[in-house]
KOLDOPA-799664 format. One line per field, with one value per residue (C-alpha): residue number from 1; residue in three letters; z, x negated, y negated. Coordinates in Angstrom, 1 decimal, always signed. Last residue first. Layout:
num <- (NUM_...) $
residuo <- (ALA_...) $
zz <- (Z_...) $
xx <- (X_...) $
yy <- (Y_...) $
REM end
This chain:
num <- (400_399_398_397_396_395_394_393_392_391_390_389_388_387_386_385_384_383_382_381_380_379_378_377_376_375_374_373_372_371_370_369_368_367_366_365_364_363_362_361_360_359_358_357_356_355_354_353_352_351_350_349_348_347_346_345_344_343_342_341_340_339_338_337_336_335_334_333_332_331_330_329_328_327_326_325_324_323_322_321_320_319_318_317_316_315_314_313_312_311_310_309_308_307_306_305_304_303_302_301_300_299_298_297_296_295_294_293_292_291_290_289_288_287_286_285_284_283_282_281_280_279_278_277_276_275_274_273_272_271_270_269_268_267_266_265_264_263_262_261_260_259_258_257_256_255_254_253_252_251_250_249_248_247_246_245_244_243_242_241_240_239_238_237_236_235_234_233_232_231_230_229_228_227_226_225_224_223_222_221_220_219_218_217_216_215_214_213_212_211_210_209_208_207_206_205_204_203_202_201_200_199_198_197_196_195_194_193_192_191_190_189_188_187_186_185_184_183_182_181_180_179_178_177_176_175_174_173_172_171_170_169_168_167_166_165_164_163_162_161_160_159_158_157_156_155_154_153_152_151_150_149_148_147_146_145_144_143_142_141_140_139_138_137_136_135_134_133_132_131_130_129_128_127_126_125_124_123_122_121_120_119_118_117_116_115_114_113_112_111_110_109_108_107_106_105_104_103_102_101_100_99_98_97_96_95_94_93_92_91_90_89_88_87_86_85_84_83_82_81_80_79_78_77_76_75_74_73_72_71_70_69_68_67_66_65_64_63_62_61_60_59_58_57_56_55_54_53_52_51_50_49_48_47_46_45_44_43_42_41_40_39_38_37_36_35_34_33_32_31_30_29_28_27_26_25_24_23_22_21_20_19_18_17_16_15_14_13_12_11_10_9_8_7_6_5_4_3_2_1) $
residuo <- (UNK_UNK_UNK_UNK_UNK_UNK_UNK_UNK_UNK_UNK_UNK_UNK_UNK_UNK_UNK_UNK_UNK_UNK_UNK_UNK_UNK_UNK_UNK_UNK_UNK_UNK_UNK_UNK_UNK_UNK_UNK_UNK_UNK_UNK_UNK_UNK_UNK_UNK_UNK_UNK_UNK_UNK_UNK_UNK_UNK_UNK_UNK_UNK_UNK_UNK_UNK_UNK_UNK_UNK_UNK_UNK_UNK_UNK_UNK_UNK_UNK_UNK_UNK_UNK_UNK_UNK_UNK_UNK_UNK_UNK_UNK_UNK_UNK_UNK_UNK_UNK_UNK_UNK_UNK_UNK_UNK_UNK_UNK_UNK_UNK_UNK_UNK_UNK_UNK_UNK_UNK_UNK_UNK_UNK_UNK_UNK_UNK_UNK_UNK_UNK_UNK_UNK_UNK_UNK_UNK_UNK_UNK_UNK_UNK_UNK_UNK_UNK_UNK_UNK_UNK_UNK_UNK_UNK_UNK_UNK_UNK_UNK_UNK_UNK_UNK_UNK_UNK_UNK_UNK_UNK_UNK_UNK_UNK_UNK_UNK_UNK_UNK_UNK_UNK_UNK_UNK_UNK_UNK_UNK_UNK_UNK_UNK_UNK_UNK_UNK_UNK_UNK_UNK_UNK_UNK_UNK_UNK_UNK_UNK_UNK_UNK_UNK_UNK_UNK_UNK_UNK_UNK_UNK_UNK_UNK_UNK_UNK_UNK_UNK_UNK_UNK_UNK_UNK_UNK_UNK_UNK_UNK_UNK_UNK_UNK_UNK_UNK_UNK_UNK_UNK_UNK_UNK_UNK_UNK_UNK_UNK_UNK_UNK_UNK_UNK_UNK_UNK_UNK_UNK_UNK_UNK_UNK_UNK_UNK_UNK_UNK_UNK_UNK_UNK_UNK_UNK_UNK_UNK_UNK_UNK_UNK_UNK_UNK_UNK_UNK_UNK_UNK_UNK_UNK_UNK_UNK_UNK_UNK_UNK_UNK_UNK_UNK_UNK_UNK_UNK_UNK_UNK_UNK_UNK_UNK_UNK_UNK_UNK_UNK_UNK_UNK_UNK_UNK_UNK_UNK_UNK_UNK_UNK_UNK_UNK_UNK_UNK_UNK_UNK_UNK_UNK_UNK_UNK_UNK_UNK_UNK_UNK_UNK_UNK_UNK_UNK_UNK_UNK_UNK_UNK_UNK_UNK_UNK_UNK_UNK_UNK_UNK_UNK_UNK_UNK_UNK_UNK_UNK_UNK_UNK_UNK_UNK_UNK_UNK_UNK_UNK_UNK_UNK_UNK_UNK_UNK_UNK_UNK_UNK_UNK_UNK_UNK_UNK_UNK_UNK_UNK_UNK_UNK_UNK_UNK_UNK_UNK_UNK_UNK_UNK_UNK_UNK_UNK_UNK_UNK_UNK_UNK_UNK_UNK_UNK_UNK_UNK_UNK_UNK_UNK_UNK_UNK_UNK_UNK_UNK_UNK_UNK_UNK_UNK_UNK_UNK_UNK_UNK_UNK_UNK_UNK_UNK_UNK_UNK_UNK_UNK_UNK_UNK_UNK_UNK_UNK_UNK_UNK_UNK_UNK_UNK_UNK_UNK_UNK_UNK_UNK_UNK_UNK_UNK_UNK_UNK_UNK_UNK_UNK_UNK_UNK_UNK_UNK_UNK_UNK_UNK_UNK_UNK_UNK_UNK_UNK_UNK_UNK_UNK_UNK) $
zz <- (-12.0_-10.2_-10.9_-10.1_-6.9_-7.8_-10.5_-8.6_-6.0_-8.9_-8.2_-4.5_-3.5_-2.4_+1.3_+1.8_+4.3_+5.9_+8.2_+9.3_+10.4_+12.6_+11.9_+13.8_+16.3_+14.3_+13.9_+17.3_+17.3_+15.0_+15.8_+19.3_+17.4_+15.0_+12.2_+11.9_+12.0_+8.7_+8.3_+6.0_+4.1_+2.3_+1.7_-1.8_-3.0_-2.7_-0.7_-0.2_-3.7_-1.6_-2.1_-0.2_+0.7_+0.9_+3.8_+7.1_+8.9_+12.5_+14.1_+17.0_+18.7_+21.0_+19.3_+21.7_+22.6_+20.4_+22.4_+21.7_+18.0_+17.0_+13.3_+12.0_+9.0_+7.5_+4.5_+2.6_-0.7_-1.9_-4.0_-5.9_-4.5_-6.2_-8.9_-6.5_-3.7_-0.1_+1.9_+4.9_+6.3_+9.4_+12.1_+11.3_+8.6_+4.9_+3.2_-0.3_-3.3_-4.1_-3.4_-0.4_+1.0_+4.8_+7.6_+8.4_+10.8_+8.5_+5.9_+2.3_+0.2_-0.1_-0.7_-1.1_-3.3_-3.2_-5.2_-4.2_-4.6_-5.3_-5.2_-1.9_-1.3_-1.3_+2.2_+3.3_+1.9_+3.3_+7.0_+7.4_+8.6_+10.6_+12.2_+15.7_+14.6_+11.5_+14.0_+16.2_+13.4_+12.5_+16.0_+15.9_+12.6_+13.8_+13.4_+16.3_+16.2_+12.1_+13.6_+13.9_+12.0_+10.1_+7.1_+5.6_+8.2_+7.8_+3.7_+5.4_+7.1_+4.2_+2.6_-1.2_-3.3_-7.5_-9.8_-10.6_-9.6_-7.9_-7.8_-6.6_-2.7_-0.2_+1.8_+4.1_+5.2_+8.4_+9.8_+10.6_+8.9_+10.8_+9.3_+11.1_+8.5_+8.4_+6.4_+3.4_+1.5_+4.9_+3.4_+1.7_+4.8_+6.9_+4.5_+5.2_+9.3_+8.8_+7.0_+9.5_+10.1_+7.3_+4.2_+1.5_-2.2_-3.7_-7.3_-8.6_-11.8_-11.3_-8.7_-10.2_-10.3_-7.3_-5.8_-3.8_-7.0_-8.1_-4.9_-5.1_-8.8_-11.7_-14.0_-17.1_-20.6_-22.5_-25.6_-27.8_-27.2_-23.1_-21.2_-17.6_-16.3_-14.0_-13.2_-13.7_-13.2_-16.2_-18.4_-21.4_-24.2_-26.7_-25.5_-23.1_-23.4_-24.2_-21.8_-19.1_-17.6_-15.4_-15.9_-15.1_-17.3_-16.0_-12.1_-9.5_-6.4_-3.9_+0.0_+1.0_+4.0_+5.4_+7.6_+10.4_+8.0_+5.8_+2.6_+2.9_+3.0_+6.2_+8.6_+11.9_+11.8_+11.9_+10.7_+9.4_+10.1_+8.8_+10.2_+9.2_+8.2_+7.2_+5.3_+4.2_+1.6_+1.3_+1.1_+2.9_+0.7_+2.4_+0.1_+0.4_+0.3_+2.8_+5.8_+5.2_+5.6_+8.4_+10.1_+9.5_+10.6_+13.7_+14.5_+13.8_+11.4_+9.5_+8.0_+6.8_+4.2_+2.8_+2.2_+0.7_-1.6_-2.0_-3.5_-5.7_-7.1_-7.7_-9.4_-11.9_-12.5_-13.1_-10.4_-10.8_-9.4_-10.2_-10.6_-11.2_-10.4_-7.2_-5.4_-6.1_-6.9_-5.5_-2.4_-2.5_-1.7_+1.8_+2.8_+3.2_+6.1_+7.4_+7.1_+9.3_+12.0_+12.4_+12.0_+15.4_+15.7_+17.8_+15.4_+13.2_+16.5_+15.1_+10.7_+10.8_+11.3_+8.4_+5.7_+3.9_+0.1_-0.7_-2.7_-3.9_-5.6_-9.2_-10.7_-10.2_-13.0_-14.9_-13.7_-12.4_-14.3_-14.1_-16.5_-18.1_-16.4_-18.2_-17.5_-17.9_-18.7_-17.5_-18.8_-21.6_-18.7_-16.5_-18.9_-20.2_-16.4_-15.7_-19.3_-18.4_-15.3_-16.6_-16.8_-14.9_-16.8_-17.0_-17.6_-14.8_-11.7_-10.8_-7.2_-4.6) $
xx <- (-19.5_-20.1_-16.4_-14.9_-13.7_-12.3_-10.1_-9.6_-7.5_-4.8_-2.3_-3.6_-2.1_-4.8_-5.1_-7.1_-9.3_-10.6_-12.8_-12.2_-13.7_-11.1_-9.4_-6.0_-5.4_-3.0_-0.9_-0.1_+1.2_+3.2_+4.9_+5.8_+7.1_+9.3_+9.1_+6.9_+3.0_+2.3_-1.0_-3.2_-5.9_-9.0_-11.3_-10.8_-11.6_-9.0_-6.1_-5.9_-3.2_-1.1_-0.1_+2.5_+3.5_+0.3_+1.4_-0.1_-1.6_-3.0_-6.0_-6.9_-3.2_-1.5_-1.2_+0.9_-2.5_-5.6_-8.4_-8.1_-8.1_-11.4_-10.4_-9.1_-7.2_-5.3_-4.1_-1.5_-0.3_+3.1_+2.1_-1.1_-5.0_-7.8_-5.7_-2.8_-5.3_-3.7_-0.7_-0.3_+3.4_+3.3_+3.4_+6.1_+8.0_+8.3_+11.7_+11.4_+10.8_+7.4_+5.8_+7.5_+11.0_+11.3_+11.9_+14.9_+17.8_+19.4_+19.6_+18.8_+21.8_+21.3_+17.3_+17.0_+14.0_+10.7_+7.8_+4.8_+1.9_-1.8_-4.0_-5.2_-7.2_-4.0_-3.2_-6.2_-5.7_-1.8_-3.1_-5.9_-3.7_-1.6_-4.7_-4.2_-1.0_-3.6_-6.3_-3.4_-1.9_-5.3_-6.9_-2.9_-3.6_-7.6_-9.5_-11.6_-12.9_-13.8_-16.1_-14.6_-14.9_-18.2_-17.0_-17.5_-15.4_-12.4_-12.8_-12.3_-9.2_-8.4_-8.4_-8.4_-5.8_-6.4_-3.4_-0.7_+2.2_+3.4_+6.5_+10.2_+8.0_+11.5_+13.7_+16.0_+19.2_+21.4_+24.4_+25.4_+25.1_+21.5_+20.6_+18.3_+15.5_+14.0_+10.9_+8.8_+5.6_+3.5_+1.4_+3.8_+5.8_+2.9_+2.6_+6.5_+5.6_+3.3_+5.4_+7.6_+11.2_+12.2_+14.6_+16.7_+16.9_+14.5_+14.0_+15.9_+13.8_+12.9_+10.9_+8.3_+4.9_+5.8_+2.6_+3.0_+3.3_-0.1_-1.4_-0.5_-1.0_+1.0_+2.1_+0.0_+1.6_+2.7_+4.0_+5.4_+9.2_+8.1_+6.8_+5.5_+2.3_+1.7_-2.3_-4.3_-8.1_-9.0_-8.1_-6.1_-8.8_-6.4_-3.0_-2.5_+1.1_+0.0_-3.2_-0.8_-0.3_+3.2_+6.0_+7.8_+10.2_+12.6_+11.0_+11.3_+12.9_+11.2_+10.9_+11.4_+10.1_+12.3_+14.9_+15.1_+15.3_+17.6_+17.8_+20.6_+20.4_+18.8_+15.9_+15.3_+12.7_+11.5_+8.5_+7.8_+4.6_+0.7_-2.2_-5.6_-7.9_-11.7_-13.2_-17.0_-17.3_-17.3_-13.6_-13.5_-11.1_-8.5_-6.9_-3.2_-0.6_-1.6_-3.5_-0.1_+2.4_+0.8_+1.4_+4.9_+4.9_+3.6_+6.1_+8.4_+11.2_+13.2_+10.5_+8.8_+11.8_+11.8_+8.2_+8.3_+10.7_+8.5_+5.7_+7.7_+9.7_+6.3_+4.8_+7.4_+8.0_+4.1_+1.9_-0.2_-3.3_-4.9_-1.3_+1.9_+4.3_+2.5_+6.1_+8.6_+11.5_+14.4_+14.4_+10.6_+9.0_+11.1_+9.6_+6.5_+7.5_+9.3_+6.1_+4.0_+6.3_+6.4_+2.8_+2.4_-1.3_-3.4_-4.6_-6.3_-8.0_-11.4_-11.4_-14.1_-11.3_-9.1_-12.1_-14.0_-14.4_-16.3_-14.6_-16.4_-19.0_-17.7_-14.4_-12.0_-12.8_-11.4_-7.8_-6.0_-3.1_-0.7_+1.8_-0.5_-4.0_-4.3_-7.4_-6.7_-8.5_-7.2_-8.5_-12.0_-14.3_-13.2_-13.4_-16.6_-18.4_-17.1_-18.4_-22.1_-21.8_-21.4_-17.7_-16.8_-14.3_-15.9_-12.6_-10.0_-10.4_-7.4_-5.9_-5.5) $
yy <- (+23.7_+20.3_+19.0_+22.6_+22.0_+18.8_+20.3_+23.4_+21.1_+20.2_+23.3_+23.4_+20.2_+17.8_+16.3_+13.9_+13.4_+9.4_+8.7_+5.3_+1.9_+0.1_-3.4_-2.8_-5.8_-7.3_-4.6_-3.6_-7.2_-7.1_-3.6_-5.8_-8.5_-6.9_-3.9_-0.9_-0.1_+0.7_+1.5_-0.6_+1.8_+1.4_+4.9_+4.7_+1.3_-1.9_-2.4_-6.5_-6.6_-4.2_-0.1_+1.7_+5.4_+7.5_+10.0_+10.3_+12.9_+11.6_+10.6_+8.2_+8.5_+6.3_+3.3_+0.8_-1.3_-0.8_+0.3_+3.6_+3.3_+5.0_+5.8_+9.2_+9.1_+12.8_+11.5_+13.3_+12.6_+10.8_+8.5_+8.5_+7.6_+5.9_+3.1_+3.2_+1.6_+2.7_+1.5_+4.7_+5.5_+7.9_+5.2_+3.9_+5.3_+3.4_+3.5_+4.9_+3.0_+4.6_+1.3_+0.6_-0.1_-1.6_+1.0_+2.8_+1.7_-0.7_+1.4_-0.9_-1.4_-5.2_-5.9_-9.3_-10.1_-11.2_-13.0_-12.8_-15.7_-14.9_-17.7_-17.4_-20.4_-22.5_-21.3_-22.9_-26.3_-26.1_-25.4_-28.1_-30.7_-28.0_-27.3_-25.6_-23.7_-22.3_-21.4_-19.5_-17.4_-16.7_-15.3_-13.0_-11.8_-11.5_-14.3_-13.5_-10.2_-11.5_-13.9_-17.7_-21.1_-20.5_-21.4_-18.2_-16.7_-19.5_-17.7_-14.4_-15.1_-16.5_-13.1_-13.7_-12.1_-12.1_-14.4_-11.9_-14.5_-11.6_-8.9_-7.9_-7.4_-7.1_-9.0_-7.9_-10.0_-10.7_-11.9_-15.0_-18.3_-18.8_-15.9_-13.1_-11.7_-8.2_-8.8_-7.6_-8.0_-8.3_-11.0_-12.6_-12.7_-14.2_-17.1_-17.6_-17.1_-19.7_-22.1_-21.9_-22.5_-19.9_-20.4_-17.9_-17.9_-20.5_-19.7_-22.7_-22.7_-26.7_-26.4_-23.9_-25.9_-28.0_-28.4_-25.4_-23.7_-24.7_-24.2_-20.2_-19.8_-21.0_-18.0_-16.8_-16.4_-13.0_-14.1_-17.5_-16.5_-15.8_-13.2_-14.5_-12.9_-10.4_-8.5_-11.9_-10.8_-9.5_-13.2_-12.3_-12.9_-10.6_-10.2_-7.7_-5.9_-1.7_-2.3_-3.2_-6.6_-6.8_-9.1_-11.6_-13.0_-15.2_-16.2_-13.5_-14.9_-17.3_-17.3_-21.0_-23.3_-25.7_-24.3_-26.9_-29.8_-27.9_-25.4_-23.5_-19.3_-19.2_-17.8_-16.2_-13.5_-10.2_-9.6_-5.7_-4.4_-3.8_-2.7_-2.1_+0.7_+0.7_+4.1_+4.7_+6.4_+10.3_+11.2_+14.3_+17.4_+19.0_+21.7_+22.0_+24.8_+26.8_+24.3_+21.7_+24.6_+26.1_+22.8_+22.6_+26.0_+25.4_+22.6_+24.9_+26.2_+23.9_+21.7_+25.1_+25.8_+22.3_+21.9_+25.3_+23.7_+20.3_+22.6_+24.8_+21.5_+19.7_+22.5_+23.3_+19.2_+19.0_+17.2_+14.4_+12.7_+9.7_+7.6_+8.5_+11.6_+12.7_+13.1_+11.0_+13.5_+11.7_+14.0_+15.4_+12.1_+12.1_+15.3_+13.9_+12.0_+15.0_+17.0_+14.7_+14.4_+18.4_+18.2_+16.0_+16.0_+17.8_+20.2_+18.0_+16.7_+16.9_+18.4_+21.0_+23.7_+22.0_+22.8_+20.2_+19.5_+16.2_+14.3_+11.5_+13.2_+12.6_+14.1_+11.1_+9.2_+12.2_+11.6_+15.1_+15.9_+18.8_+20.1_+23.1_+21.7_+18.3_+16.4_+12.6_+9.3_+6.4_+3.2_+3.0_+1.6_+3.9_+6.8_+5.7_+5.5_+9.0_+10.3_+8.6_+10.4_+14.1_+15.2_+18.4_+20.5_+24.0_+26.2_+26.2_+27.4_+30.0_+29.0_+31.4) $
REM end
């Protein structure tokens, strides 16, 4: 049983202030739950009223989350934060119910966290691991180059924004004069960064290249022999666009349609047309080879932790922190290769596309086949998350 804390709820005019003014936090000893947060968007549920909770493979669940507890990742940035004290209770208990059995992993979820619906309306997609064939030499086979990290990147925070910095670029490039913006996506195409000698490794496709930035990672067989993994190291900070989206507008397809696998096959069926469209999305990642990654886990996320198919959940870091549960449920029956409509899964990742509360991009895992799952994932969700009981009160309280 959790003690409420003192009347904390913020009226709506102190919600709007704290957003507009940055993060604004409530401190409960060592814990920290963002004031934006307390509005009507959590809705508190209970795990009876949540359909097939009890279906699901807890077991699963828990050793996903266990992985924030070794490292100490768990709920340490973002919205929602735990204390050191609390933290190391929680992820003990974790510990103790992941060796007994799958009913205890799920009693440990129902005791030590309070489920709480998040009233909007949620939309899921997929995301997986290419792998590819690729090189380190530039050649008329291997064309197309993934970049490094130019000198200087870095990200915008309020303590680094110069004065009139435009809202919209999130990385910039410090230099001797400041904090300057990077070329976008068709700037760099056009040759904006030749001459740093950022080009590490080389793909066949252009398309599959694209694809990587998407993805934000990739298992990648050289040509020389051997193989490398390549991972997000950051972004030219300029906004995402879909293009997907933008061959919507143009009246080139219906979202059904231009799915990943509808888009891979509009953009092999206009190679003339292939370059313009990329250039619509102006963001551009920037990766880098990951050496000392396990070969037989998944790619690294956010929280720097390998992701776990099928368990791993990208969601908007400004809504949702690292390392708490979401239990999604999204009509996914037609979907070929996922074999479960709802299942616990753990905020691991974020992406530039993840935006609003209820947005998520499930990880599907790595290769063709994961790829393909993925691509047809574009469900409407119901999404319930999961809040440890030391920062619950907080959003229990928010009317009181």
């Amino acid at each position: 049983m959790v003690e409420r804390p003192a009347k904390r709820r913020l009226s709506g005019w102190r919600v709007v202030y704290a957003l507009a003014m940055g993060a604004v936090f409530l401190n409960f000893g060592t814990n920290k739950v963002c004031a934006a947060m307390l509005t009507d968007l959590y809705i508190r549920t209970s795990f009876a009223e949540m359909d097939q909770w009890t279906s699901d493979d807890h077991k699963a669940a828990l050793s996903a989350f266990l992985r924030f507890c070794d490292g100490n990742h768990l709920l340490r940035t973002g919205p929602f934060k735990l204390g050191a004290k609390d933290r190391k209770a929680l992820c003990q208990k974790a510990e103790v119910a992941s060796e007994a059995s799958a009913d205890s992993a799920r009693a440990f979820f129902e005791t030590e966290f309070v489920p709480f619906e998040i009233a909007r309306n949620g939309f899921v997609t997929g995301y997986f691991e290419p792998e590819l064939g690729a090189s380190r030499v530039k050649s008329e086979r291997h064309f197309w180059p993934l970049r490094r990290a130019p000198q200087g990147l870095s990200t915008v925070k309020p303590g680094n924004r110069p004065k009139g910095w435009p809202s919209e670029l999130s990385y910039g490039r410090m230099t001797k004069a400041g904090l300057r913006p990077l070329p976008n996506r068709a700037e760099i195409m056009a040759g904006a960064l030749d001459d740093e000698d950022l080009e590490f490794v080389y793909l066949e496709d252009p398309i599959d290249a694209f694809f990587i930035h998407v993805q934000g990672s990739a298992r990648l067989k050289l040509a020389e022999g051997g193989a490398m993994r390549v991972g997000f190291a950051g972004k030219s900070g300029h906004p995402y666009t879909s293009i997907a989206k933008r061959l919507v507008e143009r009246g080139e397809g219906t979202p059904d349609q231009l799915t990943m696998s509808g888009l891979r096959k509009w953009l092999s069926d206009n190679p003339d047309k292939r370059d313009e469209l990329f250039a619509q999305n102006q963001s551009y990642i920037f990766f880098r080879e990951i050496e000392d990654a396990d070969p037989e886990k998944g790619p690294i996320g956010a929280a720097g932790l390998p992701l776990v198919p099928g368990r791993s959940i990208a969601v908007d870091l400004a809504q949702l922190s690292l390392g708490l549960p979401l239990f999604v449920a999204a009509d996914l029956a037609g979907v070929d290769g996922f074999n479960a409509d709802a299942r616990l899964m753990i905020a691991d990742d974020t992406g530039s596309a993840i935006k609003g509360p209820a947005r998520g991009d499930l990880f599907i895992g790595s290769g063709e086949h994961a790829g393909k799952i993925a691509g047809e994932i574009r469900h409407r969700a119901k999404m319930t998350v999961l809040i440890p009981n030391a920062l619950a009160g907080a959003l229990q309280d928010r009317n009181g």
